[in-house]
VOPAGU-2260 file (C-alpha; in pm, 1 decimal, decimal comma):
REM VOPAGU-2260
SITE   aa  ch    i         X         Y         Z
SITE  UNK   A    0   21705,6   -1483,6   -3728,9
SITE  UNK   A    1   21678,8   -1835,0   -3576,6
SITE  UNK   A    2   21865,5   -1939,8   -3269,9
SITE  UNK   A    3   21934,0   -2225,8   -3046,8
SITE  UNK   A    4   21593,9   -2090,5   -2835,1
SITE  UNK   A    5   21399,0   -2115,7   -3089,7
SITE  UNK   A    6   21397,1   -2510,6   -3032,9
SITE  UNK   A    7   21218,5   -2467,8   -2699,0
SITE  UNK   A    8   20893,4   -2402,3   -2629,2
SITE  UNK   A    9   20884,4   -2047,8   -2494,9
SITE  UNK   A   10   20792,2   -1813,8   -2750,7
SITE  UNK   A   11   20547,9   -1506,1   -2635,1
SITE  UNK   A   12   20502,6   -1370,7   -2968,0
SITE  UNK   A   13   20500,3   -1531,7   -3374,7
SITE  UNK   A   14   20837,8   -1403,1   -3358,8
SITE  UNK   A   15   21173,8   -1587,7   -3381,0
SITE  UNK   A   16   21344,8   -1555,4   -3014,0
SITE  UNK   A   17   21579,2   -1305,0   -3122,8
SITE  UNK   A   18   21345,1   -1123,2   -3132,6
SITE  UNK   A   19   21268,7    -953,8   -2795,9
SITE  UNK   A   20   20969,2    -664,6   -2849,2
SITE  UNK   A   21   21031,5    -282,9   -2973,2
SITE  UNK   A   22   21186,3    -126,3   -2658,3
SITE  UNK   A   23   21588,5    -102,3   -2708,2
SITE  UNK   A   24   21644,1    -112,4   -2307,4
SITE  UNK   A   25   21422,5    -427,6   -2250,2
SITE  UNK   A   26   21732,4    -687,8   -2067,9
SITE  UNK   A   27   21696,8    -999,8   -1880,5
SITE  UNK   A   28   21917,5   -1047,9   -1574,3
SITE  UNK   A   29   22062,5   -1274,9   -1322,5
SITE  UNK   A   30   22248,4   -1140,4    -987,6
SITE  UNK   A   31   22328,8   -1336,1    -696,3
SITE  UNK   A   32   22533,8   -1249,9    -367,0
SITE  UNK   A   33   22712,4   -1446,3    -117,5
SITE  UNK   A   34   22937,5   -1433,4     208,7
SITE  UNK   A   35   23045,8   -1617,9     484,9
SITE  UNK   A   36   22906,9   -1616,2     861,1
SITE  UNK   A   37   23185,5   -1425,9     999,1
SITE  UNK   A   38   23176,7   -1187,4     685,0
SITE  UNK   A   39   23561,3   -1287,1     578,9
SITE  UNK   A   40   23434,6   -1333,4     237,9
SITE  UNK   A   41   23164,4   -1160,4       5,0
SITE  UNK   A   42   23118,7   -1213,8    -336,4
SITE  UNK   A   43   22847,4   -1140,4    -620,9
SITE  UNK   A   44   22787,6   -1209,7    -959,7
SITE  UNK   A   45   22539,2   -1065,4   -1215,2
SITE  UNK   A   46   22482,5   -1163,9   -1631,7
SITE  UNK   A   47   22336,6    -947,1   -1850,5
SITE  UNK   A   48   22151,8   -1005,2   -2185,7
SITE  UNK   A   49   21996,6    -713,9   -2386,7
SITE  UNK   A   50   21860,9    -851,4   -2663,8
SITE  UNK   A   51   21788,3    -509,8   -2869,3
SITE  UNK   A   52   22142,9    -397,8   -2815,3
SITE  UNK   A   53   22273,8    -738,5   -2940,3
SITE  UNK   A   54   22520,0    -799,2   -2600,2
SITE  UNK   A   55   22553,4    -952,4   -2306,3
SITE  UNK   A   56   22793,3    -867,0   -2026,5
SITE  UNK   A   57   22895,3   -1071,6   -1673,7
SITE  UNK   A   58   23061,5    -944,8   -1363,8
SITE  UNK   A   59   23210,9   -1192,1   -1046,0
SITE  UNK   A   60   23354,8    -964,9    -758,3
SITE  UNK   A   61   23534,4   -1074,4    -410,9
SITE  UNK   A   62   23595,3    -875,8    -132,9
SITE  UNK   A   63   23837,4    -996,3     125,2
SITE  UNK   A   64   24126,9    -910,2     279,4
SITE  UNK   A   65   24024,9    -494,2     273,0
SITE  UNK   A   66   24014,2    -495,7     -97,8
SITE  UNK   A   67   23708,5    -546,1    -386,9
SITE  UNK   A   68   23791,9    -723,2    -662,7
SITE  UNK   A   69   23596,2    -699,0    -985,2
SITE  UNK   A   70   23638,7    -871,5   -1298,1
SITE  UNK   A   71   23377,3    -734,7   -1553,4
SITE  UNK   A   72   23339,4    -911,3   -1918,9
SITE  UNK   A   73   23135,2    -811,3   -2233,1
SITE  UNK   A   74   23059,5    -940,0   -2569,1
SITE  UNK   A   75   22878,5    -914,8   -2869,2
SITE  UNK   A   76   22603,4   -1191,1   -2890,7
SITE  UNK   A   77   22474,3   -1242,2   -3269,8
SITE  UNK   A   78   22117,6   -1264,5   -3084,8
SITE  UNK   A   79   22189,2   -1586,7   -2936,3
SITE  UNK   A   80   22115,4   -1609,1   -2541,1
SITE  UNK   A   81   22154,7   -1938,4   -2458,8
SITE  UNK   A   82   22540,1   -1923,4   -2450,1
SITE  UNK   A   83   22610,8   -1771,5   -2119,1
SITE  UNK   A   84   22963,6   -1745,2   -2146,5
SITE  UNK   A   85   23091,7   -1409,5   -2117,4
SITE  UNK   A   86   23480,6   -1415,9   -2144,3
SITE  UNK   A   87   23577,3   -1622,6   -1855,7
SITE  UNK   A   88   23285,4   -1606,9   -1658,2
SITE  UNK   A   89   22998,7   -1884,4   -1747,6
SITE  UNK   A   90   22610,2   -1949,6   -1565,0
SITE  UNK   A   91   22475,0   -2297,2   -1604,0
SITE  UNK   A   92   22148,0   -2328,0   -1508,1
SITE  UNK   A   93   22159,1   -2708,9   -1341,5
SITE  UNK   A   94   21783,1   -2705,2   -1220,8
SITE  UNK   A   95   21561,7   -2391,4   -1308,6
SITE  UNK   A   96   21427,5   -2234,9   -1005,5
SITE  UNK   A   97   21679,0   -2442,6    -757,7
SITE  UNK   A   98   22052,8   -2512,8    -860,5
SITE  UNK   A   99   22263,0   -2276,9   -1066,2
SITE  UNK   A  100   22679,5   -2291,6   -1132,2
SITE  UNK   A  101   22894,5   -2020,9   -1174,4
SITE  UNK   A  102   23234,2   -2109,9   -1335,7
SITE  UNK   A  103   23551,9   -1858,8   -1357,1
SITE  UNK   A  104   23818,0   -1990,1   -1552,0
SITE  UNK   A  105   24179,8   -2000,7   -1551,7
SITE  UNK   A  106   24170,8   -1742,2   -1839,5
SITE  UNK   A  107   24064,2   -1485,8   -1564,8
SITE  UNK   A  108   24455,5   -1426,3   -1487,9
SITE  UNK   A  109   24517,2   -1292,8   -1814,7
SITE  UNK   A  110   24375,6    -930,6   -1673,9
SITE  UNK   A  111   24570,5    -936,4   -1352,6
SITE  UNK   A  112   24245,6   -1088,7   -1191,5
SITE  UNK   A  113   24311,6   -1335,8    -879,9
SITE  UNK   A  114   24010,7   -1497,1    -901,0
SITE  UNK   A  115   23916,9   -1856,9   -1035,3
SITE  UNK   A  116   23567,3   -2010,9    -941,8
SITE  UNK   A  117   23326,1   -2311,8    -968,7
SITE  UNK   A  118   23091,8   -2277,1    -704,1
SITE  UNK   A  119   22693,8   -2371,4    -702,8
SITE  UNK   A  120   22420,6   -2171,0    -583,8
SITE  UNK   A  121   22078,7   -2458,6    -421,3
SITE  UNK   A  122   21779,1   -2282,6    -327,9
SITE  UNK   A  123   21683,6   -2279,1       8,7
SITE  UNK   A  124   21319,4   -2220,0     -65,8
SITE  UNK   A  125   21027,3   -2163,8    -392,8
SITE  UNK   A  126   21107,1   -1839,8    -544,7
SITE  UNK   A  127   20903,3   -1524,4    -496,6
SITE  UNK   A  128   20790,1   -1319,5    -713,4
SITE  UNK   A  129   20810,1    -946,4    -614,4
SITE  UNK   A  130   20521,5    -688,2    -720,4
SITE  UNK   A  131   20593,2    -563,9   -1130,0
SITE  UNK   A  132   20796,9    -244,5   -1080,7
SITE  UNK   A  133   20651,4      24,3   -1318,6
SITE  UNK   A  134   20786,0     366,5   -1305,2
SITE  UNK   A  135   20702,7     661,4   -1526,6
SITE  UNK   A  136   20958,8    1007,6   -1573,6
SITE  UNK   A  137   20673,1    1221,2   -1664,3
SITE  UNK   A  138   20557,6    1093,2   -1961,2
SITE  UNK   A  139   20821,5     852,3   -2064,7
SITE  UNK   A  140   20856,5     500,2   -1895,3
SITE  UNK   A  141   21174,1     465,0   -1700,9
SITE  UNK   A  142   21120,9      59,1   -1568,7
SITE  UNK   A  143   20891,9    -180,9   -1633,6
SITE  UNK   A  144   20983,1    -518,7   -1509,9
SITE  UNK   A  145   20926,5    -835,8   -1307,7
SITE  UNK   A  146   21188,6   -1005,7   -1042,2
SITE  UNK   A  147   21220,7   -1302,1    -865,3
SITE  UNK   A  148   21419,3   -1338,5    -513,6
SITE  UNK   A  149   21521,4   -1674,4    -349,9
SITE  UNK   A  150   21779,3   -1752,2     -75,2
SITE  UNK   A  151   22036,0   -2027,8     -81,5
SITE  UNK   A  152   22351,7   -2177,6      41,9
SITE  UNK   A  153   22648,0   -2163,7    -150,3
SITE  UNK   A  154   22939,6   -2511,3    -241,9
SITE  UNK   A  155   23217,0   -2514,1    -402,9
SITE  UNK   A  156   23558,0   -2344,5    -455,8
SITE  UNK   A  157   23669,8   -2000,9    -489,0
SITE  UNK   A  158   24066,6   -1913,6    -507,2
SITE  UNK   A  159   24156,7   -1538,4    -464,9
SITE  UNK   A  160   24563,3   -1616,4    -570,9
SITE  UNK   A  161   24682,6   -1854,6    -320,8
SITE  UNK   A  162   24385,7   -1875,1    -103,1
SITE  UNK   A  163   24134,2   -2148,4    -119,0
SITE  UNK   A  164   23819,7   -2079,9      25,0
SITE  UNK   A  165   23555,7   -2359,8     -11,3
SITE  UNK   A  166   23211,8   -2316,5      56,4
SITE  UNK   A  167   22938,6   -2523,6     187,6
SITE  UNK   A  168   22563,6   -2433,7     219,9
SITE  UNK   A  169   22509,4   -2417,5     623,3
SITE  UNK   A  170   22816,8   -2168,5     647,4
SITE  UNK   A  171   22795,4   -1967,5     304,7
SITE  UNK   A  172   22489,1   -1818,6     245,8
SITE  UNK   A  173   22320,0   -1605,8      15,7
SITE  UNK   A  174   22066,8   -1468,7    -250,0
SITE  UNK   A  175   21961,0   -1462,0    -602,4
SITE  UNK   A  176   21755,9   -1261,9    -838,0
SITE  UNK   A  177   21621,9   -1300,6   -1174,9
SITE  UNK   A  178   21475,9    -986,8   -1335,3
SITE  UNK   A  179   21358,6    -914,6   -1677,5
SITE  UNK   A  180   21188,0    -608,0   -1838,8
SITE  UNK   A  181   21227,8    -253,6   -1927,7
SITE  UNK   A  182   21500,4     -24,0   -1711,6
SITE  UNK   A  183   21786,7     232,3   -1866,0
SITE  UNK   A  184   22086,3      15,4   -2014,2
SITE  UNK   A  185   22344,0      90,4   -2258,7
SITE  UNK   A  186   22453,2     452,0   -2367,5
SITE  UNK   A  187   22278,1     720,4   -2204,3
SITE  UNK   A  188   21975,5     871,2   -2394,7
SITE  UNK   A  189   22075,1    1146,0   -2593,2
SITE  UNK   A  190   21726,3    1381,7   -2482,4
SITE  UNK   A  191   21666,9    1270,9   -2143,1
SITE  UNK   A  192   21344,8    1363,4   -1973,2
SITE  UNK   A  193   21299,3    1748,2   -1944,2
SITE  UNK   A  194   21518,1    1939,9   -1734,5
SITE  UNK   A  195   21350,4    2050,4   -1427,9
SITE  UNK   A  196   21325,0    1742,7   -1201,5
SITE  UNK   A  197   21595,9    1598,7    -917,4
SITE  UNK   A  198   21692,3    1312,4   -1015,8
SITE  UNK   A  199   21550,2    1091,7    -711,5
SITE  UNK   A  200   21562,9     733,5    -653,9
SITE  UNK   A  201   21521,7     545,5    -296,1
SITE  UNK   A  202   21578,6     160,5    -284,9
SITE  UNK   A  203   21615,7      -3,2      29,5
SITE  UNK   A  204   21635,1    -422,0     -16,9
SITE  UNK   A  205   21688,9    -636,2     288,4
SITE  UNK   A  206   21723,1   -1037,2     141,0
SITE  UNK   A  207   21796,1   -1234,9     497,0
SITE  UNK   A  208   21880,2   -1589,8     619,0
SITE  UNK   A  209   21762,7   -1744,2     897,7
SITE  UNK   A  210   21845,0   -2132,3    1036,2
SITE  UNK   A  211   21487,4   -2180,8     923,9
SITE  UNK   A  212   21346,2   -1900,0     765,9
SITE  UNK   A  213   21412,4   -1678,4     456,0
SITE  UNK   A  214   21288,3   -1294,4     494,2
SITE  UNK   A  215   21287,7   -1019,5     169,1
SITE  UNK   A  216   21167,5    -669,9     246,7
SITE  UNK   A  217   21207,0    -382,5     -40,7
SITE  UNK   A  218   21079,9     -64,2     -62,4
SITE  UNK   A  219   21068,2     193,9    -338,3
SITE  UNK   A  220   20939,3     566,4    -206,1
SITE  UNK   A  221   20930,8     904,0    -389,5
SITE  UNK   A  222   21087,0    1228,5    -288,8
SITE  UNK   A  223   20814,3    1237,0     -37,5
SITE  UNK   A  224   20887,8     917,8     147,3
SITE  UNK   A  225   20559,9     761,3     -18,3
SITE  UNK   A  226   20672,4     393,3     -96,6
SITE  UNK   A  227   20550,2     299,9    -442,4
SITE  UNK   A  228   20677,2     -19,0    -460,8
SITE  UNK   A  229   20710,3    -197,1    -149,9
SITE  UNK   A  230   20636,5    -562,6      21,0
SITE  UNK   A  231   20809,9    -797,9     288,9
SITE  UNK   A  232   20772,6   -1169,7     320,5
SITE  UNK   A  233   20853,0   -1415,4     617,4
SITE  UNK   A  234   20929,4   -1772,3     442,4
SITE  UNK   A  235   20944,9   -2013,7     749,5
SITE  UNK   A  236   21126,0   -2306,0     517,0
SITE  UNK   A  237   20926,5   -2586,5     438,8
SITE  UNK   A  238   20586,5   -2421,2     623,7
SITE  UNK   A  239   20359,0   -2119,1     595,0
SITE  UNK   A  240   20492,3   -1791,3     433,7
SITE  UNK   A  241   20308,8   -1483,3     500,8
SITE  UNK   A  242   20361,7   -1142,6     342,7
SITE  UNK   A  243   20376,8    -818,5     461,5
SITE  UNK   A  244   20337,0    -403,5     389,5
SITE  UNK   A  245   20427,3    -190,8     672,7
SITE  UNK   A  246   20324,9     134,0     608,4
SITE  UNK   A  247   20599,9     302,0     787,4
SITE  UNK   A  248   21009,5     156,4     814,4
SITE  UNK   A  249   21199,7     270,7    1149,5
SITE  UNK   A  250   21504,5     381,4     981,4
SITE  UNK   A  251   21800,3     540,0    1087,1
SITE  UNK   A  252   22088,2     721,9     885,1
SITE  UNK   A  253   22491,9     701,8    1023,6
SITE  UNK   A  254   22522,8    1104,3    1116,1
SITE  UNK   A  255   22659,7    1271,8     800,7
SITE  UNK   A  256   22599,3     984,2     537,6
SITE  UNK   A  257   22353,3     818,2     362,3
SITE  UNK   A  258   22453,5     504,5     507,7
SITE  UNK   A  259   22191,6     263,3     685,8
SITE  UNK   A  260   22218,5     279,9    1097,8
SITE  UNK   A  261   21902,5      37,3    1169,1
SITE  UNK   A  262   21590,8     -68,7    1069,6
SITE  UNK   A  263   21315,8    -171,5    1181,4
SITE  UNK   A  264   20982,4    -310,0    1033,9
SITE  UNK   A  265   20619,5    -474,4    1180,5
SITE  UNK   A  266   20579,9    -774,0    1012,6
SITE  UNK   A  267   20244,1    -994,9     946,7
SITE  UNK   A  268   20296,9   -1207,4    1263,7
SITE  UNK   A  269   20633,7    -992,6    1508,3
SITE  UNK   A  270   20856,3    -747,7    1415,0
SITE  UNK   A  271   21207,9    -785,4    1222,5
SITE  UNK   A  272   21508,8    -575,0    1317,8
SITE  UNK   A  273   21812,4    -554,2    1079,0
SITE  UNK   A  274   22177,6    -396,8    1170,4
SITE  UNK   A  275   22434,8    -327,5     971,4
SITE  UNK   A  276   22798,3    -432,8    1061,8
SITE  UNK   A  277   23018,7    -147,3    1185,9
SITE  UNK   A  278   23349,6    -102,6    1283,9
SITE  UNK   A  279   23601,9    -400,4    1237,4
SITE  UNK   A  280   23306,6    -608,5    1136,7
SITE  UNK   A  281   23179,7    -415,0     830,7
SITE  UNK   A  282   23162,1    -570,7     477,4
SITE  UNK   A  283   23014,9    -325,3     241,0
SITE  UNK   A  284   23010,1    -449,1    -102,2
SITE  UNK   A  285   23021,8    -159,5    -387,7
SITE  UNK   A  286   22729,9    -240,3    -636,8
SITE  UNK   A  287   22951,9     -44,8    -922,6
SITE  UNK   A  288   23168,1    -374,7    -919,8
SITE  UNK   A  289   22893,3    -569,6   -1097,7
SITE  UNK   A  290   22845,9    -259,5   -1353,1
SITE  UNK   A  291   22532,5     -57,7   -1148,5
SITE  UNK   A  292   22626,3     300,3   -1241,7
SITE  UNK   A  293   22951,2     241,9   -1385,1
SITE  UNK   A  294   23058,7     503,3   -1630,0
SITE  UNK   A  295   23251,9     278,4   -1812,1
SITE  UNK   A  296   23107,8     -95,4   -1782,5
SITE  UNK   A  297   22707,4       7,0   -1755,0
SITE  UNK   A  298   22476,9    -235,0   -1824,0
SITE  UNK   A  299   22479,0    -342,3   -2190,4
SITE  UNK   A  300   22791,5     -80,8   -2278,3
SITE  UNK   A  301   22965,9    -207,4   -2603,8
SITE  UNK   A  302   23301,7    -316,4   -2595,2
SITE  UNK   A  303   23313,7    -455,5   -2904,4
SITE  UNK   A  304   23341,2    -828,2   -2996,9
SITE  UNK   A  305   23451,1    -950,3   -2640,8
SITE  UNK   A  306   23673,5    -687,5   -2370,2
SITE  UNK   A  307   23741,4    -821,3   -2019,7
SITE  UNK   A  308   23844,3    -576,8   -1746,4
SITE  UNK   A  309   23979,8    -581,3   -1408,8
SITE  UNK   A  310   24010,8    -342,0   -1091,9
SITE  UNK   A  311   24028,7    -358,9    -755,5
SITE  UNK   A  312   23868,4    -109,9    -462,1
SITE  UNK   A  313   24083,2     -45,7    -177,3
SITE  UNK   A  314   23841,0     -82,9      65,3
SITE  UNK   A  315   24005,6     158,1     305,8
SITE  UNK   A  316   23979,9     467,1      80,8
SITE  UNK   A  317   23633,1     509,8     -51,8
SITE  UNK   A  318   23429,9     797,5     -51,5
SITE  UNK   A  319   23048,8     766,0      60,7
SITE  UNK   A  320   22966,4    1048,5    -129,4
SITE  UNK   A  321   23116,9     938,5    -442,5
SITE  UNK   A  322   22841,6     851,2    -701,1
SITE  UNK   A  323   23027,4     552,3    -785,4
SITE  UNK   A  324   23035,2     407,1    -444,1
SITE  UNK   A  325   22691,1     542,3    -396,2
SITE  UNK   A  326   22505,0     194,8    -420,8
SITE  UNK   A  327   22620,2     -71,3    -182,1
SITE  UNK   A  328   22537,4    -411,8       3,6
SITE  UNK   A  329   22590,8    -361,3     333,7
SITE  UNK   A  330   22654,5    -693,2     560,2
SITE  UNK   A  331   22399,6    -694,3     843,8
SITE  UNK   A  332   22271,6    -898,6    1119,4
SITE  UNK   A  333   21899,5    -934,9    1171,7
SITE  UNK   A  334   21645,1   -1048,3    1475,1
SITE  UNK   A  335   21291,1   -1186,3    1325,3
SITE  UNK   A  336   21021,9   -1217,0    1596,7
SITE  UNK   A  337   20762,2   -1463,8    1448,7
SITE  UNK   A  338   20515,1   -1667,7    1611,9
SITE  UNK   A  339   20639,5   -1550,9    1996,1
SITE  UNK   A  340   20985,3   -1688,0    1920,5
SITE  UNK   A  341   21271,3   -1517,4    1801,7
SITE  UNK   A  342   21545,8   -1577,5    1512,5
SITE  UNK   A  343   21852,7   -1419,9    1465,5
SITE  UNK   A  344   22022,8   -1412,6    1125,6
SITE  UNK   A  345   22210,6   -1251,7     860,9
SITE  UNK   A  346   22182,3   -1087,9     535,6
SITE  UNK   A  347   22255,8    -730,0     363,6
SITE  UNK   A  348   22065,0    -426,3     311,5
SITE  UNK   A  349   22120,7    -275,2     -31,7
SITE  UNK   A  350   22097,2     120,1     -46,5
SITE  UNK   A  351   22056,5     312,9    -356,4
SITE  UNK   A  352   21969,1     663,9    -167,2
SITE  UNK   A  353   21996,9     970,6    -465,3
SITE  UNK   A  354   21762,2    1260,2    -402,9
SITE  UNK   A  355   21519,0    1399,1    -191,0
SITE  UNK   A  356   21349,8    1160,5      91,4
SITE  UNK   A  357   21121,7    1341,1     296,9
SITE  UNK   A  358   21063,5    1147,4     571,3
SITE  UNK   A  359   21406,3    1053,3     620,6
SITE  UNK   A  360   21549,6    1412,4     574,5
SITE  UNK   A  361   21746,2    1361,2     302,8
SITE  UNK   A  362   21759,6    1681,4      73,7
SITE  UNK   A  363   21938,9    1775,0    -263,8
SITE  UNK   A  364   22098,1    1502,6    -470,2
SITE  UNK   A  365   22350,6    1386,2    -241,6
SITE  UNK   A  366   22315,6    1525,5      91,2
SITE  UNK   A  367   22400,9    1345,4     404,0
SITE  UNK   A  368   22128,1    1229,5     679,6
SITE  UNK   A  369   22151,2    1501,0     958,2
């Protein structure tokens, strides 16, 4: 089958574009996050494209106001990925690797949602590229893929009904991430891996902006605490950028959750120190708005021809413990010591905490730090 790709210069393989390997759950991905300063506003985005599965699938969230709202589209494709319009939520890709758009149109309202957008995400820096996450279940391969990270500033308009809220880059920050390989999308398998094992998955991700630097830290650890897939980076904008692997993180756990208290991490040059917002300061973003471990609008789910959907999270009655509320963006503030000055910024630290983690005394599937 030929598509519109097939006219650029890209091709891996003798194959037509369509065309995308053997594995069913290989995807390529685009997510992106943004808030204000004073954490009024948060909003992310994510597109989808699953080539084996034939769809592609978009999410744009807001939270404001104590309330998350998510507006989730999906659609069959016919194999051709370089129309990424889902419903009423379009990506334009103005310069690769350092302006993107993201449009939501009018026909938005026709679910109930609030929310209309055209707003432009400019890099603040090159792109990095993180360390190929592979990760086996026994035998069978669970992920295999590649990302990209990059920090920018946000412009533009957003309207939530009657509210305008226009963005500009010094004030409206943010990240971005491109991934594309092999992880679990679509309908559940229907043998999973042999009974026997805890399901167990730690991911800790701390994207931050600074006046003049960009920092990324992520770590991936087993049931033991043993990070298999970790690395940090100090970007000073414009200058030197130096990475890092601590081979411990200072973390702390909110008594009786599995919520992030602090962290804190050596890097190449000082020392970073990241806190999430408490009290009437917190803006914790649910992850299940843009699909992540949604029972109903997974990744690459079929709806059919084209389904849009809208909810809303009341942000005031959500359970911690929930599975569905399980994986968050939490709004933090951060201190970077490099060079024998200090920086302070902000940014978010995404948890994903399921499972055992030794060294942070986290036991069974779901249960709370001491």
């Amino acid at each position: 089958m030929l598509t519109r790709g097939d006219d650029y210069p890209l091709h891996q393989t003798p194959e037509p574009m369509a065309v995308s390997g053997d594995n069913r759950n290989f995807y390529d991905r685009y997510f992106f996050n943004g808030y204000s300063a004073d954490g009024s506003i948060f909003f992310a985005a994510a597109l989808g494209v699953y080539p084996q599965l034939d769809i592609m699938d978009a999410a744009f969230c807001v939270s404001i106001d104590g309330k998350q709202h998510n507006l989730r589209a999906s659609k069959r494709m016919g194999s051709e990925r370089l129309d990424l319009s889902v419903g009423p939520i379009t990506l334009e890709i103005v310069e690769p690797l350092q302006e993107l758009r993201l449009i939501v149109t009018e026909s938005a309202k026709e679910t109930g949602c609030p929310i209309t957008a055209d707003i432009r995400f400019t890099a603040r820096h090159l792109p990095i590229e993180e360390p190929r996450f592979i990760r086996r279940e026994g035998p069978r391969m669970f992920m295999d893929y590649t990302r990209l990270t990059q920090n920018g500033g946000w412009s533009g308009t957003l309207h939530v009904g009657d509210l305008e809220v226009a963005l500009l880059p010094d004030t409206h920050r943010g990240t971005r991430d491109r991934s594309w390989g092999i992880r679990p999308v679509g309908s559940p398998e229907s043998q999973p891996p042999p009974a026997g094992t805890l399901p167990q998955f730690w991911w800790l991700w701390t994207p931050l902006n600074f006046a003049d630097h960009a920092c990324f830290f992520h770590s991936n650890d087993d049931g033991e605490g043993l990070p298999w897939n970790r690395r940090g980076v100090v970007d000073a904008i414009d200058n030197e950028r130096r990475e890092f692997e601590p081979p411990s993180i200072d973390i702390s756990y909110h008594s009786g959750t599995r919520r992030v208290k602090q962290i804190g991490l050596e890097t190449a040059d000082g020392a970073l120190s990241i806190t999430p917002r408490t009290g009437d300061a917190t803006r914790t973003f649910y992850m299940s708005g843009l699909g992540y471990m949604h029972p109903e609008w997974g990744h690459g789910m079929d709806h059919g021809p084209l389904e849009t959907a809208y909810d809303v999270i009341d942000l005031a009655n959500v359970s911690d413990h929930d599975m569905l509320y399980i994986h968050i963006q939490a709004l933090s503030d951060a201190v970077l010591t490099s060079g024998g000055s200090s920086h302070e910024g902000i940014g978010i630290v995404e948890q994903l905490f399921v499972g055992p983690h030794k060294t942070s005394g986290l036991t069974d599937l779901l249960h709370p730090a001491p």
